[in-house]
VMD Tcl script that draws the C-alpha trace (Angstrom):
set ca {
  {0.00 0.00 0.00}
  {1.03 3.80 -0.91}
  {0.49 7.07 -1.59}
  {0.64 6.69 -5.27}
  {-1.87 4.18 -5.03}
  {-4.79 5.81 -3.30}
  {-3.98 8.74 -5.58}
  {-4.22 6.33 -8.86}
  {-7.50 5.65 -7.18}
  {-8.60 9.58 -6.93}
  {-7.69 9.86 -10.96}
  {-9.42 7.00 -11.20}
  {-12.77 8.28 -9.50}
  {-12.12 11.86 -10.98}
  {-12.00 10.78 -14.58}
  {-16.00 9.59 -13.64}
  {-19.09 11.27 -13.11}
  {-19.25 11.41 -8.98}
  {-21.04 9.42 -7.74}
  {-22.73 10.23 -3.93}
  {-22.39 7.63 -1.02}
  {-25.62 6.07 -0.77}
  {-27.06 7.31 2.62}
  {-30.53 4.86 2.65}
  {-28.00 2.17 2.17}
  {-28.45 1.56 6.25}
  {-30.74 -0.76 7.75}
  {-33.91 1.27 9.50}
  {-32.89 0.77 13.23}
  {-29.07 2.05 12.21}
  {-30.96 5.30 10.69}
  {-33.38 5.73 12.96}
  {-31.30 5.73 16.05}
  {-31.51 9.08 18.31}
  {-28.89 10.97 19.78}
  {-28.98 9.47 23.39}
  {-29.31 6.15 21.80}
  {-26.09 6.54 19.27}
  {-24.02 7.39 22.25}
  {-25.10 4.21 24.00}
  {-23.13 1.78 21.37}
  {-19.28 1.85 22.60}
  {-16.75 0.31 21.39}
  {-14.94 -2.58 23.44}
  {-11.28 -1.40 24.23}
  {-10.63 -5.17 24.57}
  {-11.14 -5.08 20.74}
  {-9.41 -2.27 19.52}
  {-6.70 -2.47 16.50}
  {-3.53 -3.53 17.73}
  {-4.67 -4.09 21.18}
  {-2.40 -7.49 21.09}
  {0.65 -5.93 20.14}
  {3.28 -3.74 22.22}
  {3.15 -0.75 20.08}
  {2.56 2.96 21.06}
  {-1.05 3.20 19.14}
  {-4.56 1.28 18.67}
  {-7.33 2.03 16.90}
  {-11.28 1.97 17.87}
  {-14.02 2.53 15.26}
  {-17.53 4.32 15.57}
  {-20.72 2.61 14.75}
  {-22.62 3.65 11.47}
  {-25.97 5.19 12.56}
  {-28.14 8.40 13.11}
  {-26.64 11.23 11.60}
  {-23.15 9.20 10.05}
  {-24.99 7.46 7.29}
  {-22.27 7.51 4.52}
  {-20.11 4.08 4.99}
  {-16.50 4.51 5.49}
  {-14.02 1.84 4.87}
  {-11.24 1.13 6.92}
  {-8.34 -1.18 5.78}
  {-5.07 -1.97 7.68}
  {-2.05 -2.52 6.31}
  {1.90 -3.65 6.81}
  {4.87 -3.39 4.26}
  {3.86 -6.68 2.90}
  {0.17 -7.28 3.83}
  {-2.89 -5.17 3.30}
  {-6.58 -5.99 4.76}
  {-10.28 -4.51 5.03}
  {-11.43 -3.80 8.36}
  {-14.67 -5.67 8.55}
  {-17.60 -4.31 10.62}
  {-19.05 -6.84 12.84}
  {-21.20 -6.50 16.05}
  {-18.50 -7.80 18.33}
  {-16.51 -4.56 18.14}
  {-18.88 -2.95 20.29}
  {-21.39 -2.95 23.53}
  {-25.03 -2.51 23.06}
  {-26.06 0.09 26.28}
  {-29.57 -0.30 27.80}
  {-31.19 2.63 25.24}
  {-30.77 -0.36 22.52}
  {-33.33 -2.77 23.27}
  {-33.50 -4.19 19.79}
  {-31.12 -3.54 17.59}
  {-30.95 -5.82 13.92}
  {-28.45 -7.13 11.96}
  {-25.46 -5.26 10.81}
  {-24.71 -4.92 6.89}
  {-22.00 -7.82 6.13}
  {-20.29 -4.99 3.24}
  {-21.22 -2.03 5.54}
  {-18.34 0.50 6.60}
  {-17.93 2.14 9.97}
  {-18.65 5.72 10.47}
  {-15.01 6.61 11.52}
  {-12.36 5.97 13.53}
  {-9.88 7.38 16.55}
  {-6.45 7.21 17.10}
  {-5.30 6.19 20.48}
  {-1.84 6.92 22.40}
  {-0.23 6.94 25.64}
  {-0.56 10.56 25.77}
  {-1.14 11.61 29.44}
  {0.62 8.98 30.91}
  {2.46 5.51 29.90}
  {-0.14 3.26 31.04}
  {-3.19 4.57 29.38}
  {-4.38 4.93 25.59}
  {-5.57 8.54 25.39}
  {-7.71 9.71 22.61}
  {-5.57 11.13 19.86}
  {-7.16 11.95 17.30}
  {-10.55 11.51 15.57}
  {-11.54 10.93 11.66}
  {-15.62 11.22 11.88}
  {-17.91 13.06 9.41}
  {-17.07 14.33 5.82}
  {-13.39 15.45 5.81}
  {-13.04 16.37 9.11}
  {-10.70 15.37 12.10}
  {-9.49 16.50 15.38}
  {-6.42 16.01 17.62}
  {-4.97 16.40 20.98}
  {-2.03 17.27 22.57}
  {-1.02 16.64 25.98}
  {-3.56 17.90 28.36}
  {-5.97 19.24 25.70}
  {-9.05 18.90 25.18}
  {-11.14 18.68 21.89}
  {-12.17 22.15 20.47}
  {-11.56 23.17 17.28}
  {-11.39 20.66 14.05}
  {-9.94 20.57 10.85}
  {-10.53 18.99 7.52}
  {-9.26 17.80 4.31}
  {-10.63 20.90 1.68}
  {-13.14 23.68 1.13}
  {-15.42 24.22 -1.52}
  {-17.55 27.07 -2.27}
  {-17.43 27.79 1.58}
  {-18.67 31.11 1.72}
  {-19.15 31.65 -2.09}
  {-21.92 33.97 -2.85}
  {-24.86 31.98 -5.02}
  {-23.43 28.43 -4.65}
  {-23.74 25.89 -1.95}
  {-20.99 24.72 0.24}
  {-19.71 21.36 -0.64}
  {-18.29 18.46 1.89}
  {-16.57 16.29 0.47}
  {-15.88 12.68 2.37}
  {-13.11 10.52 3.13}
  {-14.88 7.57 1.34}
  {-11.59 4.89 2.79}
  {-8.50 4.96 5.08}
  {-5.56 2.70 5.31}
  {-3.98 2.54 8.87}
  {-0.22 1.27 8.04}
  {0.22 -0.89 11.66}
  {3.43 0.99 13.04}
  {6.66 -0.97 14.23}
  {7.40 -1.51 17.70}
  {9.58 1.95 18.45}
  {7.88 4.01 16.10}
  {6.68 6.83 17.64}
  {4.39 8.00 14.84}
  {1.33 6.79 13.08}
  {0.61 6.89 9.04}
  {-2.56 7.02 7.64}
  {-3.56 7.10 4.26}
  {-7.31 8.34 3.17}
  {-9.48 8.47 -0.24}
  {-11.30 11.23 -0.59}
  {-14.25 12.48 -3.17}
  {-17.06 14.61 -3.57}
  {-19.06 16.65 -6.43}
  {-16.08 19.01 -7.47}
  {-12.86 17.07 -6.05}
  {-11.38 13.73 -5.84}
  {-8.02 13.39 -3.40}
  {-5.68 11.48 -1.86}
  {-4.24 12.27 1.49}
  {-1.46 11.08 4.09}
  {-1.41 11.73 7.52}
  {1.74 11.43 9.89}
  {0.65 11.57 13.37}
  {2.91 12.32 15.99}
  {1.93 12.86 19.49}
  {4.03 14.98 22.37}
  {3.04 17.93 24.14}
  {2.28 19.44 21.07}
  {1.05 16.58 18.64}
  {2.20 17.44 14.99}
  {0.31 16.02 11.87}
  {2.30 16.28 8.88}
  {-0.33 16.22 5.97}
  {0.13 15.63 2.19}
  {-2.66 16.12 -0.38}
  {-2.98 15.44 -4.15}
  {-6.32 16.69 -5.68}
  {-8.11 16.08 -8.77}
  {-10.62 19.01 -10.03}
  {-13.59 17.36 -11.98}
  {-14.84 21.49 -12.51}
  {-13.85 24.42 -11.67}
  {-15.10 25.72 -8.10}
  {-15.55 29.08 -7.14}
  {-13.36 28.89 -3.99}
  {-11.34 26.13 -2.83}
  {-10.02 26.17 0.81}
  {-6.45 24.39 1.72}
  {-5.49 23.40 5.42}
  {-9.33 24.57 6.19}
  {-9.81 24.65 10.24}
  {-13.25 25.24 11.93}
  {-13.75 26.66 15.41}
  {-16.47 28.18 18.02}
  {-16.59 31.59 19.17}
  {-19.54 32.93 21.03}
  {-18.45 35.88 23.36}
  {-15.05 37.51 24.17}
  {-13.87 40.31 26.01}
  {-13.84 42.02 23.21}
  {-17.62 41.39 22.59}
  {-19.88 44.26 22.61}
  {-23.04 42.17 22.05}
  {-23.85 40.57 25.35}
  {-25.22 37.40 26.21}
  {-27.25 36.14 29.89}
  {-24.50 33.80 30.95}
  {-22.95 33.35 34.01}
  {-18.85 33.04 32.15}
  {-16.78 35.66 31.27}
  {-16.15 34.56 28.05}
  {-16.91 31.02 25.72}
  {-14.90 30.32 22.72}
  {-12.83 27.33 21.53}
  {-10.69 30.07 19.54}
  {-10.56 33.77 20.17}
  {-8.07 35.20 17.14}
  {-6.83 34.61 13.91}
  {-2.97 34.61 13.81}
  {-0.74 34.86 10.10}
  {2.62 34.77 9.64}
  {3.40 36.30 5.76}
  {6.60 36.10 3.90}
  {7.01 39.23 4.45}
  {8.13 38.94 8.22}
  {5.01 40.35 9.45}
  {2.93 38.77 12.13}
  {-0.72 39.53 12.20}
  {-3.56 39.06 14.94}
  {-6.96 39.48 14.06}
  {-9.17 38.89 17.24}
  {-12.78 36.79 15.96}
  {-16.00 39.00 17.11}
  {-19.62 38.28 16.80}
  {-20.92 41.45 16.98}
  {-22.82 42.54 14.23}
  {-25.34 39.72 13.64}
  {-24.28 39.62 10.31}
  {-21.91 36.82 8.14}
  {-18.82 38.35 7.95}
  {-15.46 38.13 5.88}
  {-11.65 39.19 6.34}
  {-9.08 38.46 3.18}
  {-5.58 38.77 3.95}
  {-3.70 38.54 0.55}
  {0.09 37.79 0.12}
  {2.50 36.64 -2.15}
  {3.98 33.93 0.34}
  {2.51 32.18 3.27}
  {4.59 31.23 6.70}
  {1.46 29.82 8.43}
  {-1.61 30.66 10.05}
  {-4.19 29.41 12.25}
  {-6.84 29.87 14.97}
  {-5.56 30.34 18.26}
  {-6.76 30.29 21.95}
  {-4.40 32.49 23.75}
  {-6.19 33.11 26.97}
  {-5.13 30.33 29.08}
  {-6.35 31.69 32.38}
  {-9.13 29.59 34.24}
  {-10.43 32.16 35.20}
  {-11.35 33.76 31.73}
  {-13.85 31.29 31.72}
  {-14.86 30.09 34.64}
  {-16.08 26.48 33.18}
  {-14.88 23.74 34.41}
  {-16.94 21.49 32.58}
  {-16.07 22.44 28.96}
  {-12.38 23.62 29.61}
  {-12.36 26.17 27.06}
  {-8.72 27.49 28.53}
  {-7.34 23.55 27.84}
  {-8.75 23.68 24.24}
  {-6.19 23.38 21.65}
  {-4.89 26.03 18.79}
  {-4.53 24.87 15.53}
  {-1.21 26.24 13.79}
  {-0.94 24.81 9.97}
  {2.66 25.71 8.39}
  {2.77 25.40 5.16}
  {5.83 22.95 3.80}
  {5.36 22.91 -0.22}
  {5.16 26.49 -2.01}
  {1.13 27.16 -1.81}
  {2.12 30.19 -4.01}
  {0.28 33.76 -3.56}
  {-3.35 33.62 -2.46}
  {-5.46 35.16 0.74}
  {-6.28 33.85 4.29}
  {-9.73 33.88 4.17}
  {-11.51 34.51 7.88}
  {-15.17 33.71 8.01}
  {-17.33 34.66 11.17}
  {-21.04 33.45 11.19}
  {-23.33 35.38 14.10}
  {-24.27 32.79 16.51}
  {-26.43 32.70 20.07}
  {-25.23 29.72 21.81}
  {-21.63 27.73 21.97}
  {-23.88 24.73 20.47}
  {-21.73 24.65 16.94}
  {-18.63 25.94 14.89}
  {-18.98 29.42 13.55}
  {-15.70 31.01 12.48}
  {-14.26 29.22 9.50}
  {-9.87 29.76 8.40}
  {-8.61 28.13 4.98}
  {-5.82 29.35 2.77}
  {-7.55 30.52 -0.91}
  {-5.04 30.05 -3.70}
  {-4.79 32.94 -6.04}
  {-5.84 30.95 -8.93}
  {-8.47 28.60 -8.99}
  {-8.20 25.40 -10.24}
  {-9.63 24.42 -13.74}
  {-11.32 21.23 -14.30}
  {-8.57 18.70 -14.97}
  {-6.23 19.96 -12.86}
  {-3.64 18.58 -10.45}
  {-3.29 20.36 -7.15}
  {-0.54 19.02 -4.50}
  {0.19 20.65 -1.41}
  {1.27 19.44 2.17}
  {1.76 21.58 5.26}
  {2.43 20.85 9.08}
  {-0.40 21.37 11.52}
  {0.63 22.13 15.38}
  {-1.87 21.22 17.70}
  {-0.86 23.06 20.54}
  {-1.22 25.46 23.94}
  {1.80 28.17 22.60}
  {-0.17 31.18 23.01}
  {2.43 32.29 20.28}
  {3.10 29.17 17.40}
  {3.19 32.49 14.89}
  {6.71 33.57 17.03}
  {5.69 37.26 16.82}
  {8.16 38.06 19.91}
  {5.42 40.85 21.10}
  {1.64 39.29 20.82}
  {-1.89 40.42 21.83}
  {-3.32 38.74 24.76}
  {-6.68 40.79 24.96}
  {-8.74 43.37 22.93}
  {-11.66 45.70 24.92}
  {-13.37 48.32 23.74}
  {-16.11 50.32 25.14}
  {-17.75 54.03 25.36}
  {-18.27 56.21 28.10}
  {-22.05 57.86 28.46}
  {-20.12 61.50 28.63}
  {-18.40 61.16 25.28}
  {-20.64 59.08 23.12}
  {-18.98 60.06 20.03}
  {-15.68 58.56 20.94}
  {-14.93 54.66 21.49}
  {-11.80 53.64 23.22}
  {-10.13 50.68 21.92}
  {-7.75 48.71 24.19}
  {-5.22 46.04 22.82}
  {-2.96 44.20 25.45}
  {0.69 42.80 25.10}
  {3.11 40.63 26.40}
  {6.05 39.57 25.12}
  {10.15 39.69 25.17}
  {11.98 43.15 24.98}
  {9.14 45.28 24.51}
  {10.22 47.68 26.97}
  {14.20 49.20 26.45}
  {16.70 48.45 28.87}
  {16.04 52.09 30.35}
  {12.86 51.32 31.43}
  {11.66 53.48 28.37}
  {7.90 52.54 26.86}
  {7.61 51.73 23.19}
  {5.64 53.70 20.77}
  {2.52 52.91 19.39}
  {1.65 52.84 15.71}
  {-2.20 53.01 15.18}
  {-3.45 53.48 11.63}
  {-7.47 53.16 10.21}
  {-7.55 51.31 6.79}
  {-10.18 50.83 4.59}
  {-13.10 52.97 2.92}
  {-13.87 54.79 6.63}
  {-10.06 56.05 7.42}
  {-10.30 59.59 6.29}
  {-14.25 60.05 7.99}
  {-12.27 59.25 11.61}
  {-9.65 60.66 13.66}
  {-7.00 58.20 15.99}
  {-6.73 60.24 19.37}
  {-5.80 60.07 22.77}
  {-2.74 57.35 22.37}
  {-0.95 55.94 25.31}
  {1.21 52.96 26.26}
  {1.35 52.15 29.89}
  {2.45 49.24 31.99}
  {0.06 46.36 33.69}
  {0.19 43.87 35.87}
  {1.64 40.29 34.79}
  {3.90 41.91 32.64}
  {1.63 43.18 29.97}
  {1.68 46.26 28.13}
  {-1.94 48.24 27.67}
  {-2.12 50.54 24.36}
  {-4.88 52.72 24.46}
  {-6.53 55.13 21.93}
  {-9.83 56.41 21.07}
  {-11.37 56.62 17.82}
  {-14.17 59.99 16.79}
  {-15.88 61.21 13.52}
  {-13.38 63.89 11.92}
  {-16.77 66.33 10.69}
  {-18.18 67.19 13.83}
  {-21.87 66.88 14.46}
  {-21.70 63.37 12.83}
  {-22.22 60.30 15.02}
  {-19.91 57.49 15.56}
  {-22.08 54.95 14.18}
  {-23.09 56.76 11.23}
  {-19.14 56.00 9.78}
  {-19.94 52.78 9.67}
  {-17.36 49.66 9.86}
  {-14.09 50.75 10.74}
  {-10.40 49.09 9.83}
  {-8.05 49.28 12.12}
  {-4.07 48.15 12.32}
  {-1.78 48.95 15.65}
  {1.84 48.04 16.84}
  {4.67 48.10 19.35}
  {7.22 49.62 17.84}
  {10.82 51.52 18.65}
  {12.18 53.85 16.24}
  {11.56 51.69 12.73}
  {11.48 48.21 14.22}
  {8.48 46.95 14.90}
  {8.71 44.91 18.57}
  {4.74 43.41 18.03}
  {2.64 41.47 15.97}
  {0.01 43.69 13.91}
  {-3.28 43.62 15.72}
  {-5.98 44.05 12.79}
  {-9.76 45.14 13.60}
  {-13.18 45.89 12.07}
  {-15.39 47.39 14.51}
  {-18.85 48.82 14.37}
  {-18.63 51.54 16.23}
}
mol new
graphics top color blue
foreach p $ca { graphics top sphere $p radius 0.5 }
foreach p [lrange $ca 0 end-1] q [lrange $ca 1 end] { graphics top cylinder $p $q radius 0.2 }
display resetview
C-alpha cells in the first residue's frame, strides 16, 4: 500500500461522473437511532486495532448510525500485507437505550475511527485523534481537550450563489506501526461533487502533537473557492464582545483570534467577534505564506470560569505550510451565533488561482496542535482586545489592545511607541486620538486610543465599519505582531 496508489484511485474516480455515497443504504434501526441512543453503542477497548501488540497506538471505530450514514471503509495494512477492516457487532457494547437492535450490513463500513496513544501517561491509551464526518478530524495534545477541528478541503465555503460542498473521506488505510515508532501513518481516499483526493497523515503525538499532511487533488470542474489546510472553530463571546449574552462566564470560545505569519516577516492578529449579527469576511492577501491558524491564547481559568467544557485547555490549531502554496489570501469567516452549540468562524488558505477542471493540485503543510499562546513567534503578541464608550463622550470609542512579550520595553525602562493606523473605505471620515502605552500587571503592556468622527456633528455609528491596524514599535522596528480590527462603532 502507498500514496501513489490511493492517488491512482482519486484519478481514477475523478475521470467519472461522482457518484454520492448512498445514505438509505443503512438498515432502518441504524438510521433511525436518536442521539442518546447513538451514544449508548461503545466500542470494546478489549477489541481495539492492535490491542495485542506492544506498540505505542490502537485504533477503535464508531458505529454507522443516526446522523453518520455515509459508509466509510477502513483497511489496515503492513509493508507486505494489506486488509479490510470488517464491521461486525462484536466490536462494540449494546447500552440499555438499545433494546432491539438488527443485523449489521455484512459490506457495511464504519462511520469513523480514533487514534489512540499513551498521551497523558504511559499506562493509558488517550484519545488522539478523531476521523468522523465528511473530511473532518481533530487532535490532541497533551492535556488538551477537543475544540476546534480541521478537515481535508473547502469548496464554495462562503461563495456567494453556490452551496458549500463536503466532500468525504470515502476509505483509510492505517499502516500498523513498528514496535519503536513513535508515529502513526494514515492514508485516506477522498471524493465529492467538485474534487477527488488522496491524502497522508503522519501523526505524531508529544506535548504538542504534529500532523504532517500531504494532499494530491483532482478538479472534476472548476469551483468558485477552494479552501487548503481549512480549520473550523467556536466563538460565542469575548472580552472584546460588545453584544452581550445572559451567561454566568466571562467569556466562551474554543478560539478567540486569527494569527498569520506572511513572507514578508510580518505577524498579524486578528481577534474573531460576533458582533454585528451579520456573516462576515476578512481576506488577507500575500504573495507567500509562513502559516496561520486559529488560536486560543487566553489560558487563564479564570477567563472562563467552566470547568466542565475547559475552554482554557482547548487546543490552537497552527498549519505551516511545507510545499510552495504560491500567492493567495487567508480567508476569515465569522457566522453570528447565540449559543456555543456549533462551529462558527471558518480559516482556509484561498489560492490565487483557482483550479480548472482537470487539474492537479498538491500541497502538504504541518499542523501544530498546541497550547503556545504564540506558534506564529511574533516576539510581542496580543493577549486581549476591549473596547467600550463612556455615556459623557458618546462620540468617541476607546479601543484597548494588550501585550506581552520579550523586549518590549528598552533596557532604560523606556515605553515603546505605538503605531495606530485606520484602513479601509472609513479612514479619512475618523480621527486616531488620545494614544498611550502604559504598563500592567503580569507583565503586559496596555495601548490605548480612542477613535471619533473627523466632521463634527456626525455620530460614531453613522461612519460605519471601521479598519483598524496597531503596533509596538521603537524607532523603525516593529517589537509586536500587527493587531488588525473591524469594529462597528
Amino acid at each position: 500500500m502507498s500514496f501513489e496508489l490511493v492517488e491512482s484511485r482519486a484519478l481514477d474516480l475523478a475521470n467519472k461522473p461522482y457518484v454520492a455515497p448512498d445514505k438509505e443504504s443503512l438498515p432502518e434501526w441504524m438510521k433511525n437511532l436518536t442521539y442518546d441512543q447513538y451514544r449508548d453503542i461503545r466500542f470494546d477497548p478489549e477489541k481495539a486495532l492492535w490491542a495485542d501488540d506492544k506498540i505505542a497506538f490502537r485504533v477503535m471505530f464508531f458505529h454507522p448510525g443516526y446522523l453518520f450514514r455515509e459508509p466509510v471503509a477502513i483497511n489496515e495494512f503492513t509493508d507486505t500485507h494489506r486488509q479490510r477492516v470488517r464491521l461486525a457487532e462484536a466490536f462494540f457494547n449494546y447500552g440499555s437505550l438499545i433494546k432491539n437492535h438488527g443485523e449489521l450490513p455484512s459490506d457495511g463500513g464504519f462511520a469513523g475511527f480514533r487514534l489512540h496513544a499513551p498521551l497523558n501517561g504511559a499506562d493509558y491509551y488517550d484519545e488522539l485523534a478523531v476521523f468522523q464526518g465528511a473530511s473532518y478530524w481533530r487532535a490532541l495534545g497533551k492535556n488538551q481537550r477537543y475544540g476546534i477541528s480541521a478537515r481535508g478541503v473547502a469548496v464554495d465555503t462562503g461563495a456567494e450563489g453556490v452551496p458549500e460542498e463536503f466532500p468525504s473521506f470515502r476509505e483509510f488505510w492505517l499502516k500498523k506501526p513498528v514496535d519503536g515508532e513513535n508515529y502513526a501513518t494514515i492514508l485516506a481516499l477522498l471524493d465529492g461533487p467538485s474534487y477527488s483526493g488522496a491524502y497522508s497523515f503522519n501523526v505524531q503525538p508529544g506535548d504538542d502533537t504534529i500532523m504532517n499532511v500531504k494532499a494530491v487533488l483532482f478538479a472534476r470542474k472548476e469551483v468558485k473557492r477552494l479552501g487548503i489546510a481549512p480549520m473550523s472553530s467556536m466563538f460565542w463571546f469575548g472580552e472584546n464582545s460588545r453584544r452581550k449574552f445572559d451567561d454566568f462566564r466571562p467569556e466562551v470560545h474554543d478560539s478567540d483570534g486569527l494569527a498569520i505569519r506572511m513572507g514578508t516577516g510580518e505577524r498579524v492578529w486578528r481577534p474573531i467577534t460576533n458582533d454585528t449579527g451579520n456573516l462576515e469576511f476578512s481576506f488577507f492577501e500575500m504573495e507567500k505564506c509562513e502559516g496561520f491558524g486559529l488560536l486560543q491564547r487566553d489560558r487563564r481559568f479564570n477567563a472562563y470560569e467552566d470547568g466542565e467544557a475547559a475552554y482554557h485547555q482547548r487546543p490552537s490549531l497552527w498549519i505551516e505550510p511545507t510545499s510552495d502554496w504560491g500567492s493567495g489570501s487567508v480567508m476569515l469567516m465569522e457566522i453570528p451565533t447565540g449559543n456555543e452549540l456549533a462551529d462558527n468562524t471558518v480559516a482556509m488558505w484561498q489560492p490565487a488561482k483557482t483550479p480548472k477542471a482537470g487539474e492537479r493540485v498538491e500541497f502538504s503543510y504541518k499542523q501544530h496542535w498546541t497550547m503556545a499562546e504564540d506558534p506564529s513567534q511574533a516576539g510581542g503578541h496580543v493577549v486581549a482586545t476591549r473596547t467600550g464608550v463612556h455615556e459623557w463622550q458618546a462620540d468617541q470609542r476607546t479601543m484597548i489592545v494588550e501585550f506581552e512579550g520579550n523586549n518590549l520595553v528598552g533596557e532604560d525602562g523606556k515605553m515603546p511607541e505605538a503605531f495606530v493606523q485606520p484602513t479601509g473605505e472609513a479612514a479619512e471620515k475618523i480621527k486616531i486620538q488620545g494614544i498611550a502605552v502604559q504598563p500592567m500587571p503580569e507583565g503586559r503592556l496596555r495601548l490605548a486610543f480612542q477613535i471619533a468622527p473627523v466632521e463634527e456633528g456626525v455620530k460614531l455609528a453613522a461612519v460605519g465599519p471601521v479598519e483598524l491596524r496597531c503596533a509596538l514599535k521603537r524607532g523603525d522596528d516593529f517589537l509586536s505582531e500587527t493587531w488588525v480590527y473591524r469594529i462597528n462603532p
